[in-house]
N, C-alpha and C positions, 0 to 999 in steps of 0.2 A: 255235461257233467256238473257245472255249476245249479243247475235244479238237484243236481242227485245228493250233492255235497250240503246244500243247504237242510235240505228231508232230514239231514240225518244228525242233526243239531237242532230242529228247533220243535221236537214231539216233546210233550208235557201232556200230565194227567189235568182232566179239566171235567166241566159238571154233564150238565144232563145234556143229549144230545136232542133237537127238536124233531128232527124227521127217524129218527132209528139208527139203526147198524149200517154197518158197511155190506153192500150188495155185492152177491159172486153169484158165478152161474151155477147150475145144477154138476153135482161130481161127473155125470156121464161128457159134459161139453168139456168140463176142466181137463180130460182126459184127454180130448181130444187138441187141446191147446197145445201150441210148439211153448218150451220155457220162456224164448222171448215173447210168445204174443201174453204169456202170463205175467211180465214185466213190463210190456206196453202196458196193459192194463193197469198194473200200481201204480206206473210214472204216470199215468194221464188222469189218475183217480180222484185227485184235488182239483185240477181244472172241471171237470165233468161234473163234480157236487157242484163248485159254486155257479155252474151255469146253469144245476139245478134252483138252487137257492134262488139267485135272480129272479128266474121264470117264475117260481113259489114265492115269487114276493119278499120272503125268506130277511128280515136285514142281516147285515153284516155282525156281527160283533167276535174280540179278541175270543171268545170262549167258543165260537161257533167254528175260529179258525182253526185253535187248540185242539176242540172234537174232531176235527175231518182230520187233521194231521194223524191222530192218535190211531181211529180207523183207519187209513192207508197204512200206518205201521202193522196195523192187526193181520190186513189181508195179505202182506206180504209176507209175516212172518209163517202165515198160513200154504203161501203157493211155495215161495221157498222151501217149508218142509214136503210138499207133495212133488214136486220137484225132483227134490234130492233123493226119493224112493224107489226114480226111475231105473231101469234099468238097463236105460237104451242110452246113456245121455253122449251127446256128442262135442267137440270142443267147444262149442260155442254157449253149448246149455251151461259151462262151468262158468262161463261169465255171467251168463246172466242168472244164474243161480246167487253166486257173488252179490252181484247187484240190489236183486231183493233181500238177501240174508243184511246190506248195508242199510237197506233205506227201513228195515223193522228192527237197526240198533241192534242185531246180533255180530259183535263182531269176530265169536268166534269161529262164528258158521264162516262171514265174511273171508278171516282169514286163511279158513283150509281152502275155499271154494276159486280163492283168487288166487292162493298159490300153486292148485294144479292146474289154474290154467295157464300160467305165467311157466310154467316147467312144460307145457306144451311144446312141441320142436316147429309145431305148422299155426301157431296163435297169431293171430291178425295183430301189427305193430302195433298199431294204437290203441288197440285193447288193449293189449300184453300192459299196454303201458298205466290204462287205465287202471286196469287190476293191479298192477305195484301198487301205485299212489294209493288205494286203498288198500291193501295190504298194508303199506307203513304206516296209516292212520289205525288202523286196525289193531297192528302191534304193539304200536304206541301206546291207544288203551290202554292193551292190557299187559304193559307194563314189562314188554317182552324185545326190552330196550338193543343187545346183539342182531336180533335178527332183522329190525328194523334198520339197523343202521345199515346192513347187508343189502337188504332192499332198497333201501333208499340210494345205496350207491350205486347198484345195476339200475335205477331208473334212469340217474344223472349220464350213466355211462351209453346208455342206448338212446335211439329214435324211434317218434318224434318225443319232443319235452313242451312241458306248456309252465309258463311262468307259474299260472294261478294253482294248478295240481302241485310244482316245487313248493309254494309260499305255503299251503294245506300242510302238506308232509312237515314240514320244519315246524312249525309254530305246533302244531300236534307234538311232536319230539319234545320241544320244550318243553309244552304244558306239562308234561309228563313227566320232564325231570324236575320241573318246578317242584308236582305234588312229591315225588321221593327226595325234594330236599337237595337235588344232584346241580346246584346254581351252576357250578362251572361249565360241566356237560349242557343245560339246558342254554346259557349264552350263546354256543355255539351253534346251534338252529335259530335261536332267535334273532343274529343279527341277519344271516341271511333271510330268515322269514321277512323281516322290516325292509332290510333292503329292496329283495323281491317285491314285497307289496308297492312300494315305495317307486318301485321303476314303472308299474303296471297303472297305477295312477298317476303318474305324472307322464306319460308317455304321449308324445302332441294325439296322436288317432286313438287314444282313453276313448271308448266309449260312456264308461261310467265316473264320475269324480267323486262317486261315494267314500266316503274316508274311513268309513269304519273300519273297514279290515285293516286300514293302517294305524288306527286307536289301537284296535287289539294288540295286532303283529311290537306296534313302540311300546306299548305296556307292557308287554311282557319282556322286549329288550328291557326298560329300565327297570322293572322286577330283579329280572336275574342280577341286575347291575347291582340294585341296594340292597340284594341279601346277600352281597358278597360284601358290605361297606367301601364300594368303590362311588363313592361321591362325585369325582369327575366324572365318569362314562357316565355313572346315574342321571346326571346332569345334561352330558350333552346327547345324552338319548331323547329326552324331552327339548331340549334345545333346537334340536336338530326337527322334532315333530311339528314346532313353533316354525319353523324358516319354510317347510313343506305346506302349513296353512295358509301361510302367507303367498306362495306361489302361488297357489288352488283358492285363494279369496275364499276359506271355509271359514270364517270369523267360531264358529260354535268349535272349532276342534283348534283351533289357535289360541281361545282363550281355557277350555281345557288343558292343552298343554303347558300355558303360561300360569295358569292355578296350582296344576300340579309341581309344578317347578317351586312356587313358591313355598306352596304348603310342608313340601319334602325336605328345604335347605331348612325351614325352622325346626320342624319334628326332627335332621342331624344337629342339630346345635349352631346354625349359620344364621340366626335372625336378621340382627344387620343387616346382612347381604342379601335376604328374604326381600327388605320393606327397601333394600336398595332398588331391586331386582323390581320390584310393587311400582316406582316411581318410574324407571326405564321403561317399564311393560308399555305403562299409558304414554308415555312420550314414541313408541316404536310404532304402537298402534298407529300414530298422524303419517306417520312415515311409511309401513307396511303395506296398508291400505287407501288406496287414492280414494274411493267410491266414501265420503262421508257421511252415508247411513253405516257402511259395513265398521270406518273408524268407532262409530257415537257405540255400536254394537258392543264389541269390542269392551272399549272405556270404560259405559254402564257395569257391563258383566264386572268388573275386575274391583271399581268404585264399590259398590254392594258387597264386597268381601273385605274392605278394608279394613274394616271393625274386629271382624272374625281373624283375619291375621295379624292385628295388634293382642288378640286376648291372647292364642294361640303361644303356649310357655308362661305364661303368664299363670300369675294367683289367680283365681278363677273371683270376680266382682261380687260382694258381697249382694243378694239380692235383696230389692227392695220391700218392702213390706205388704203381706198379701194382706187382702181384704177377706178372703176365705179361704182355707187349708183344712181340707178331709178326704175318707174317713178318720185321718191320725191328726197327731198335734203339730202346730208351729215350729219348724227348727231353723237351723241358720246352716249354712254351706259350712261354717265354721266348725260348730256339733258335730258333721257329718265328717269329719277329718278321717282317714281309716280306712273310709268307704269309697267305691267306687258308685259318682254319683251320674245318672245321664238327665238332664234335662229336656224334657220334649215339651217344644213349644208350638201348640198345636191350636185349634177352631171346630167347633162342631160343624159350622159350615164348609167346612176344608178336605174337599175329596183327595187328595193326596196324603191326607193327615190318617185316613180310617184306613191306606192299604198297611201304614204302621201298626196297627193297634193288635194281631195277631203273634207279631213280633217283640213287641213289648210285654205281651201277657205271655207268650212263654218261657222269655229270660225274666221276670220278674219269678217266676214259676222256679225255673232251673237256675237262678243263681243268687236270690235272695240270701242264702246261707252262707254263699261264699262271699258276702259282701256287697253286694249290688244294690244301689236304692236309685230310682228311678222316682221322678217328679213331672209331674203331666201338666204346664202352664200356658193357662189359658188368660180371656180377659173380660170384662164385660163392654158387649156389642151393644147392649141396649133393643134385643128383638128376641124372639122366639117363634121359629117357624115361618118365618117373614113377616111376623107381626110384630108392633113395639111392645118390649117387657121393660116390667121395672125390674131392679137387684132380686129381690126377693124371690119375683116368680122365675130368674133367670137362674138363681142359684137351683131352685127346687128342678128348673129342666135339667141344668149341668150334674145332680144330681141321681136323676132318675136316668140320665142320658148315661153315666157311669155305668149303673146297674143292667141296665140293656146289651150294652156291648160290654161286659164282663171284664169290664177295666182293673185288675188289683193292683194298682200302685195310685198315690194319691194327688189328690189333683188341690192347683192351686189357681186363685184366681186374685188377679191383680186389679187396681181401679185404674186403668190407664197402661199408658206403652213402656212406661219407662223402664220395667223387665227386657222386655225385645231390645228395646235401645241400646241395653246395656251391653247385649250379648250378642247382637248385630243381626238379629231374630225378626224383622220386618216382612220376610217373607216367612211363609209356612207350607210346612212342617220345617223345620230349625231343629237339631239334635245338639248337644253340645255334652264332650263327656269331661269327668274332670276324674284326676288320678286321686291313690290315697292321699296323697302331698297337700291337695288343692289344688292343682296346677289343671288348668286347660289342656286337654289333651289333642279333641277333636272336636270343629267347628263345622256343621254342613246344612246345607238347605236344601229341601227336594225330598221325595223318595221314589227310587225304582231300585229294582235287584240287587245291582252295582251298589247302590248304596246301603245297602241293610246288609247286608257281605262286607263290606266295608267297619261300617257299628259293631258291626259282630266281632269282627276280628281285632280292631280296635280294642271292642271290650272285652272280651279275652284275655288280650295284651296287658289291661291292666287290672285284671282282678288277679293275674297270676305274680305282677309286683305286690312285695311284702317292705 
């Protein structure tokens, strides 16, 4: 069930598919098909392409994996329906009817399918049970929060139980109450979701130490915690994420949680106690961690943010003086008062820097009006195309380079670092928003999803301050 669970979270539209469509057999076989061997088939239909791919030489890439996903959803939603036409079906086919309606993201198919067979008197227990667990993801969806919680409680009350299907079901619940706004409601699945997660990874015969699902499961504990302005729990939700990395030597999800800890006491008004919290981190790390790669790890990560959580409340630093600003004129942060300003400090050379540039053209796009100005800084490298340029011919690429990828918001170029410096911007992409006030609002380096979700809601947050 952990393949089935994953199917059904991670299909995304993606580009051209290299070899075609998803393969099925002729109607006359499909007919002839039991429902489960029509479900064998979707759950083995991802293994099966890329042992095609292999063989075809085929490489690998995210967009290749995105297409087969996307296909497997197609076929299922497809057997699913021919399926459910039967007339003959018997209890087993409602499961796995169930099953396919989950793994093609239907989950309203999902949930009738799983609930007649859950209301079966002769259902095999650990089906029965399977089909709950999906059933309350299911309901959860779509937002059909009583019945869910009905379900969830005949799952807890019968055998057998499996932690990872509990920790599914809760954090689903939550997420759910999160989007309707319901924090108190949605606490109350998250902590056992954390918990849960939390027992299953640290448990001595852990097969896997992966932590993500315990990033998740504690994010969403201290979510519900800080939109309820409970500071402490917000707090020792993350706290407690930090003492769990440290048992599990995950230095990448201990300084995560130690970042996030910081960033959150300054953004409530506890700075102080932020850059206290800043100086304890690094001294915990010697202590936390015996293996002195994993400590320097650690330290590194936390030292390269220090900048960024000194500016962070802060007047936002007057910037230094560019050497070129187009296609508009010269302004100062100062000018810009009013405005909500983001600073992208980015590199033509900077593949992490181009998955932003989508994202900034269509909030430049959608919220110019409502105040938004975005500035795109860059520097000179002294090359073009890995050849050495001079200013001149660099401007004219940085230029032309604008026009190409449809950049509208205007870009500025520095003689030197001392922009980055200021803003703690040595790594790229570097975003940095500042409110109407001036005031630093949000400092980050990096880009994936998480963080453009992040930017977004951030700037949201303060283009709706007046």
């Amino acid at each position: 069930m952990i393949i089935l669970f994953a199917a059904g979270n991670i299909f995304a539209q993606s580009g051209r598919d290299p070899i075609g469509g998803a393969d099925e057999p002729p109607a006359s076989v499909k007919a002839e098909l039991s429902v489960k061997d029509l479900f064998d088939e979707v759950n083995g239909y991802n293994k099966k392409k890329f042992a095609e791919y292999q063989e075809k030489k085929i490489p690998f890439s995210e967009n290749l994996r995105l297409q087969t996903q996307k296909q497997q959803r197609s076929l299922a939603a497809k057997y699913a329906a021919i399926a459910s036409q039967r007339t003959d079906l018997k209890g087993d086919d409602l499961y796995y009817i169930g099953l396919l309606y989950w793994i093609a993201e239907n989950y309203d198919g999902t949930a009738d399918a799983s609930e007649k067979y859950t209301a079966l008197p002769d259902a095999e227990p650990k089906k029965r049970q399977t089909a709950r667990s999906l059933l309350v993801i299911s309901l959860a969806k779509l937002a059909r929060y009583d019945e869910a919680e009905t379900v969830l409680a005949d799952y807890k009350n019968a055998e057998p139980t499996a932690a990872t299907e509990i920790a599914r079901m809760e954090v689903e619940l939550a997420k759910s109450y999160i989007a309707a706004k319901r924090f108190a409601d949605a606490e109350k699945h998250a902590l056992p979701a954390y918990s849960t997660s939390k027992t299953i990874i640290t448990a001595p015969d852990a097969r896997s130490r992966n932590a993500d699902e315990l990033l998740d499961t504690g994010m969403i504990l201290f979510e519900t915690r800080q939109a309820q302005n409970d500071e402490a729990g917000a707090d020792a939700a993350l706290e407690d994420m930090r003492l769990v990395a440290a048992l599990l030597k995950a230095t990448t999800l201990y300084f995560y949680a130690a970042d996030k800890q910081i960033v959150y006491q300054i953004e409530s008004g506890r700075k102080k106690l932020a850059m206290e919290n800043y100086i304890s981190s690094l001294m915990r790390a010697t202590k936390e961690f015996s293996i002195p790669g994993q400590q320097q790890d650690v330290i590194n990560r936390l030292k390269k943010k220090e900048t960024q959580y000194k500016l962070l409340g802060e007047s936002a630093p007057m910037l230094p003086a560019m050497d070129q600003w187009f296609p508009g004129q010269p302004q100062t942060l100062h000018s810009l008062k009013g405005k909500v300003v983001l600073l992208d400090f980015w590199a033509t050379w900077c593949g992490p820097c181009f998955d932003a540039f989508p994202h900034l053209i269509e909030w430049q796009n959608d919220f110019a009006d409502d105040g938004l100005v975005i500035l795109g800084i860059t520097r000179y490298y002294g090359n073009v195309n890995n050849g050495r340029a001079n200013k001149p011919d660099e401007i004219d690429f940085l230029k032309s380079f604008r026009e190409k990828h449809k950049l509208n918001y205007d870009i500025l170029v520095s003689d030197g670092q001392e922009s980055q410096q200021i803003y703690g911007a040595l790594s790229l992409p570097t975003a940095v928003l500042i409110d109407r006030k001036g005031i630093v609002r949000y400092v980050e380096s990096g880009t994936s999803t998480t963080r453009l979700e992040e930017m977004r809601e951030m700037m949201l947050k303060l283009l709706a301050e007046k």
